[in-house]
C-alpha positions as a Markdown table, in Angstrom:
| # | Residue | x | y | z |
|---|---|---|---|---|
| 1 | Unk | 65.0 | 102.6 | 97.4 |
| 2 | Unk | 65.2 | 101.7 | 93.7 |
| 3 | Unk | 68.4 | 101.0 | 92.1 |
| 4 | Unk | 68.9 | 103.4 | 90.2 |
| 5 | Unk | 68.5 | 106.2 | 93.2 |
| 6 | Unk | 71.8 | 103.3 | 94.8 |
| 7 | Unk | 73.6 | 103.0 | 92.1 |
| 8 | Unk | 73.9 | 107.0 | 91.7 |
| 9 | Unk | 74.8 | 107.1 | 96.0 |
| 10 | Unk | 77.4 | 104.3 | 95.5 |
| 11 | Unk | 78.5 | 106.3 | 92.6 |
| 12 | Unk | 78.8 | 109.8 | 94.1 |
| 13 | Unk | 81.1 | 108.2 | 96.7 |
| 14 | Unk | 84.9 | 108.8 | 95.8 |
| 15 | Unk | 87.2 | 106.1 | 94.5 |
| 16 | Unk | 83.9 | 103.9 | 94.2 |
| 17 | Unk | 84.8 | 101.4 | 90.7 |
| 18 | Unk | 81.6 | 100.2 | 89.2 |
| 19 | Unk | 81.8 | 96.5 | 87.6 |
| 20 | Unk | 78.8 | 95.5 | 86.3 |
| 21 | Unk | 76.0 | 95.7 | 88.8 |
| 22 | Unk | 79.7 | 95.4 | 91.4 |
| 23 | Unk | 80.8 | 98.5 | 93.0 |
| 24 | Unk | 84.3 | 98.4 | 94.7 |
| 25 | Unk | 85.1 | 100.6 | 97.1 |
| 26 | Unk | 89.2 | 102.6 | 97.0 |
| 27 | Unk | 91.3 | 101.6 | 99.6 |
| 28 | Unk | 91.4 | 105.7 | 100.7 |
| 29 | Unk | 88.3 | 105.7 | 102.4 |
| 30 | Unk | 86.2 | 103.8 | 104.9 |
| 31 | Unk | 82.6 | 103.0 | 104.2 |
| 32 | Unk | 79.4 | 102.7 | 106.3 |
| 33 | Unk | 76.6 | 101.4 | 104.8 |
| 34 | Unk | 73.1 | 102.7 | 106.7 |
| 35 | Unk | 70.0 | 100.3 | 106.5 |
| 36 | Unk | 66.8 | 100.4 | 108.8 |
| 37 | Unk | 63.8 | 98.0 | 108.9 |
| 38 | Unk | 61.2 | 98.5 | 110.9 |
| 39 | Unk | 62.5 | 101.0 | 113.4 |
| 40 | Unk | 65.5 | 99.0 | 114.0 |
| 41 | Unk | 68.8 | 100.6 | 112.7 |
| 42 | Unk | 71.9 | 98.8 | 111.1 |
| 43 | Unk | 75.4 | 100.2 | 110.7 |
| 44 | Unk | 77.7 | 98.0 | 108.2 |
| 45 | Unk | 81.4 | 99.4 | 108.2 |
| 46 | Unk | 84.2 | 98.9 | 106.8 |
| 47 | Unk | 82.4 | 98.1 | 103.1 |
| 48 | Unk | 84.3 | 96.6 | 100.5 |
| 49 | Unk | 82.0 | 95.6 | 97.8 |
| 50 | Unk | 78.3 | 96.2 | 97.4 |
| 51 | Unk | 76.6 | 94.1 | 94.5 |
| 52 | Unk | 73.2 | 94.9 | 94.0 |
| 53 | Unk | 71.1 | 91.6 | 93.0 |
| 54 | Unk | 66.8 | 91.8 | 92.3 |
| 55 | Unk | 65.4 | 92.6 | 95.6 |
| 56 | Unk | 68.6 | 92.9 | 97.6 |
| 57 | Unk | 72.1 | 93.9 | 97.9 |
| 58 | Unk | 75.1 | 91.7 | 99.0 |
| 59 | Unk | 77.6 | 93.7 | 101.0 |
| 60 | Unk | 81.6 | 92.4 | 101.5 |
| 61 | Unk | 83.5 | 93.8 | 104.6 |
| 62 | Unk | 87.6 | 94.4 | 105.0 |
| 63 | Unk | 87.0 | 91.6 | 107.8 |
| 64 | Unk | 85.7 | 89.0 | 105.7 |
| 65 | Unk | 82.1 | 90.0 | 106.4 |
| 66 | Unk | 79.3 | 89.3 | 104.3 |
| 67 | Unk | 75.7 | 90.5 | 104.6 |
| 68 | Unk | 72.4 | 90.4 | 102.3 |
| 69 | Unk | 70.3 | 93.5 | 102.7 |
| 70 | Unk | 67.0 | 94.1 | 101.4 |
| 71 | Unk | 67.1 | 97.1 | 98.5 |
| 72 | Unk | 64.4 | 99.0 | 100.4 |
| 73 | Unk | 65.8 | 99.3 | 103.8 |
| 74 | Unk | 69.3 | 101.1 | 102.7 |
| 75 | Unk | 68.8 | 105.0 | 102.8 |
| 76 | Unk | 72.7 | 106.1 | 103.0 |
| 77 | Unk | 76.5 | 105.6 | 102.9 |
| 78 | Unk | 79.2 | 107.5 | 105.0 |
| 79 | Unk | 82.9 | 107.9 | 103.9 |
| 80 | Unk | 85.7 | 109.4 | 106.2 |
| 81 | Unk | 89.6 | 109.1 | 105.0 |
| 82 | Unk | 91.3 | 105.9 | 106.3 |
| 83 | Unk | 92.8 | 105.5 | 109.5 |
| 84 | Unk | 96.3 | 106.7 | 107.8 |
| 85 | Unk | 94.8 | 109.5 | 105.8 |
| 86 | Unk | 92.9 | 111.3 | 108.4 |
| 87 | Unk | 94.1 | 115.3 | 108.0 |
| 88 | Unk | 92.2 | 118.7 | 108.8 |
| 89 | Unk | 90.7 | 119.7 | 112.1 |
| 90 | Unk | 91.8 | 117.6 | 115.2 |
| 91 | Unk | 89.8 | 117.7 | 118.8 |
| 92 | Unk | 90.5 | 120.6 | 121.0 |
| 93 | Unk | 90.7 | 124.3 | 121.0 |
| 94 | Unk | 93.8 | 126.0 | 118.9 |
C-alpha cells in the first residue's frame, strides 16, 4: 500500500485527527487495524495512534501496545462504536 492510499483510509475513518504524518483515533470508536504477510493474518485492536514512518507504520494500542508494521502488508481498518455507545440492531428475533 502506498501512503497516500493509508493516509486517505485513516482519514475516511470518523473522529480520526491527523497530526503531521500522526493520526489519532476519537475516543467514540474502536479500531482494528488488518495487516497480512505472507498468508498469515494479523488483527491489531484497540488502535490509538497510527504514525506512518518510510517503509512502516508504528501502531499505539489503549493497552499500552505498540507495534511496527510494514506499509505493504496493511489492506484495512474496522471501526464499531465503543463498548458504551453500541445502539441499533441487537441479537435475536423482534
Amino acid at each position: 500500500m502506498k501512503h497516500e492510499s493509508l493516509r486517505a483510509m485513516i482519514s475516511s475513518l470518523d473522529d480520526a485527527r491527523e497530526e503531521g504524518d500522526t493520526f489519532h483515533m476519537g475516543d467514540a470508536w474502536d479500531v482494528t487495524l488488518h495487516a497480512a504477510h505472507r498468508s498469515g493474518g494479523m488483527q491489531i485492536t484497540h488502535v490509538t495512534s497510527v504514525s506512518i514512518h518510510n517503509e512502516h507504520i508504528v501502531v499505539m494500542t489503549s493497552k499500552g501496545s505498540r507495534f511496527v508494521l510494514d506499509v505493504e502488508g496493511v489492506f484495512g481498518f474496522g471501526q464499531e462504536p465503543t463498548k458504551g455507545d453500541r445502539t441499533g440492531r441487537r441479537a435475536g428475533f423482534a
